[in-house]
C-alpha positions in Angstrom: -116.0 203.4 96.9 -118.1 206.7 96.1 -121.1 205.7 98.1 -123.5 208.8 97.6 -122.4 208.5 93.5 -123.8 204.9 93.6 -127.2 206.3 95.2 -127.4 208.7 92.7 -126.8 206.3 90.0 -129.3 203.7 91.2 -131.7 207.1 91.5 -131.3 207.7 87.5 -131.6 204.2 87.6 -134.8 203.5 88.6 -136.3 206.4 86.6 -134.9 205.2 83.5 -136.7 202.0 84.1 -140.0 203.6 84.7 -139.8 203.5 88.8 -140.8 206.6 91.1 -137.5 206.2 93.0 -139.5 208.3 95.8 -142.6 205.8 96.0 -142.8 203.5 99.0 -140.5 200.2 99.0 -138.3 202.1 96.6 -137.0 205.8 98.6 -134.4 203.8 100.5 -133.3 201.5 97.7 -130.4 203.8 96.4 -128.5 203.8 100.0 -129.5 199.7 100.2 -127.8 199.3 97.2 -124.6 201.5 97.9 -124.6 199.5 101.2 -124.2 196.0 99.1 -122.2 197.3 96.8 -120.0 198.3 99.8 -120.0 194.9 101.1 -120.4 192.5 98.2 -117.3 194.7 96.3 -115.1 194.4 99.3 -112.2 193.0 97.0 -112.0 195.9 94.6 -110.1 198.1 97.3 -107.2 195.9 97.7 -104.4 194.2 95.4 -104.1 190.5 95.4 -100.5 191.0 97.0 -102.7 193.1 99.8 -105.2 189.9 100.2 -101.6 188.1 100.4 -100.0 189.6 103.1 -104.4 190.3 105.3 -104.5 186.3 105.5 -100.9 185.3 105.0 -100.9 184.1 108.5 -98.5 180.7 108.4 -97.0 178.0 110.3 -93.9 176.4 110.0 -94.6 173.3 107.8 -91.6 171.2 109.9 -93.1 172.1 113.1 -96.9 170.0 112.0 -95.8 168.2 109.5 -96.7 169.3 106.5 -94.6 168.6 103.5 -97.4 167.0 101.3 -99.7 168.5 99.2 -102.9 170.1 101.6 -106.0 170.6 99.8 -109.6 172.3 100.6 -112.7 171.6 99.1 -116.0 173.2 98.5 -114.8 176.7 99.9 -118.4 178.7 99.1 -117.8 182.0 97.2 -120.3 184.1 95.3 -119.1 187.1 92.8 -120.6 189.3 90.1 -119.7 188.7 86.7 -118.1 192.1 85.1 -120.1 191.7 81.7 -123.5 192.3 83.0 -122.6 192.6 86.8 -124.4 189.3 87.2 -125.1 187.2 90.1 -122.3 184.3 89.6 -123.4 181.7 92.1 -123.6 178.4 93.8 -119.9 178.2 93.0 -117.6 176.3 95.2 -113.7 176.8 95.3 -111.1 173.6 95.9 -107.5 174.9 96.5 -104.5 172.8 96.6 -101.0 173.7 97.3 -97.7 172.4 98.4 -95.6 174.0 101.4 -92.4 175.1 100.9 -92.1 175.7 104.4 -94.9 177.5 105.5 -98.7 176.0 105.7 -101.2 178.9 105.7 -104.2 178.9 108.7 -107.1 177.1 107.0 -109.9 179.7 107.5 -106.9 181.8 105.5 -107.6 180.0 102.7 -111.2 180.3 102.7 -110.9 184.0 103.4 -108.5 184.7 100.4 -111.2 183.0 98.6 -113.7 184.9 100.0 -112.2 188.3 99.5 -111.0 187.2 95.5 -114.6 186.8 95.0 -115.7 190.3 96.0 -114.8 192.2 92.5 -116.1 192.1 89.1 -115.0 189.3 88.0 -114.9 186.8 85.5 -114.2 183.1 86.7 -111.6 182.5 84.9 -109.4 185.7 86.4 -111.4 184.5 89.9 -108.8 181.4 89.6 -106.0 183.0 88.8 -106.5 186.0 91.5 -106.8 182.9 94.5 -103.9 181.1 93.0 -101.4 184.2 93.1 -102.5 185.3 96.7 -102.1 181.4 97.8 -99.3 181.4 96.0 -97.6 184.4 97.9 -99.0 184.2 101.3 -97.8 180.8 101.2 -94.3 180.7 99.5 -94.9 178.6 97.0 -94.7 178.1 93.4 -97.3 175.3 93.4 -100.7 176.0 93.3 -104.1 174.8 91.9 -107.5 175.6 92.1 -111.1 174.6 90.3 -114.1 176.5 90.6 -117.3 175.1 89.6 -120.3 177.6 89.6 -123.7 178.9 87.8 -123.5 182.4 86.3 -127.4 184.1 86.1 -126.1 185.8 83.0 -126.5 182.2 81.4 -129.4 180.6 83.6 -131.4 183.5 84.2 -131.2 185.8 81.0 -130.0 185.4 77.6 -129.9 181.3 76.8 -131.7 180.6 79.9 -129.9 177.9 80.1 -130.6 176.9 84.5 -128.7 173.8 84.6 -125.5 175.0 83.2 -122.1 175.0 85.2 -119.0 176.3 84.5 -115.5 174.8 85.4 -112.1 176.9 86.0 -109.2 175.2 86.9 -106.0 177.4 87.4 -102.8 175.6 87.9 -99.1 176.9 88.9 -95.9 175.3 89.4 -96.0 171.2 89.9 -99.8 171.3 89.4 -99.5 172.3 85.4 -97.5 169.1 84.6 -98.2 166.6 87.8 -101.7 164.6 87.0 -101.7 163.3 90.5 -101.7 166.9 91.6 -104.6 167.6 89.3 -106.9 164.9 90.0 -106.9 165.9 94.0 -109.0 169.3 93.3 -111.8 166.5 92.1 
């Protein structure tokens, strides 16, 4: 990420609002925003098979016990919506797969979530990214995830629409054609 091109950007930016970019509460708000942009785009500057093999830490599903589907709800991401580079928000993640002989480290799965989020994105891709890394970090072909969330390109601009929710579900493998598989992201 070119850091000091983002300052100057934001710079321009500012001026072509009508801001002094050099006026107090405003002379540091180019590097603040390279900063974020740093840390809130984290995801850009890997592939999802890179995600796949940074949190592809696994057990051996015979060893615990795992040969069930193994869920987890309400994972917390936020992202920014590549249209309008838009807050997308309050969205929670549920992920559901079934070992085929390895069971990934639970904070893995919230962390491939995590680090999915931080792109542009659009929420559909979102669920599809998360289900591919899961998929391969995992070793297996069965996969699903739903994402519920608020975009502020709908609630906060445009319709002004603040109650609206949107709802992604991605599925892979079993979880295309298996309803029981399905109705355990609810």
């Amino acid at each position: 990420m070119d850091k000091e091109k983002i300052k100057l950007h934001i710079r321009g930016l500012l001026e072509a609002i009508g801001e002094d970019p050099d006026r107090e509460g405003l002379a540091e708000t180019p590097e603040r925003v390279a900063n974020m942009l740093e840390e809130v785009l984290a995801g850009t500057a890997y592939t999802n098979h890179q995600i796949a093999e940074m949190f592809g830490k696994t057990f051996t599903a015979e060893d615990i016990g795992a040969d069930e589907a193994i869920v987890m709800k309400d994972i917390t991401v936020f992202s920014y919506c590549e249209h309008h580079m838009a807050l997308m928000y309050d969205m929670t993640v549920n992920v559901g797969y079934i070992p085929r002989g390895k069971v990934l480290g639970l904070s893995k799965i919230a962390r491939i979530c995590d680090m999915a989020a931080k792109r542009l994105q659009l929420q559909e891709r979102l669920g599809r990214d998360i289900a591919e890394i899961i998929s391969e970090a995992a070793g297996t072909p069965d996969v699903g995830v739903k994402i519920t969330g608020s975009h502020s390109c709908m609630t906060a601009r445009g319709i002004r629409n603040p109650s609206s929710r949107t709802e992604t579900r991605t599925y892979l493998g079993s979880f295309k054609t298996d309803s029981e598989l399905k109705r355990l992201l609810d």
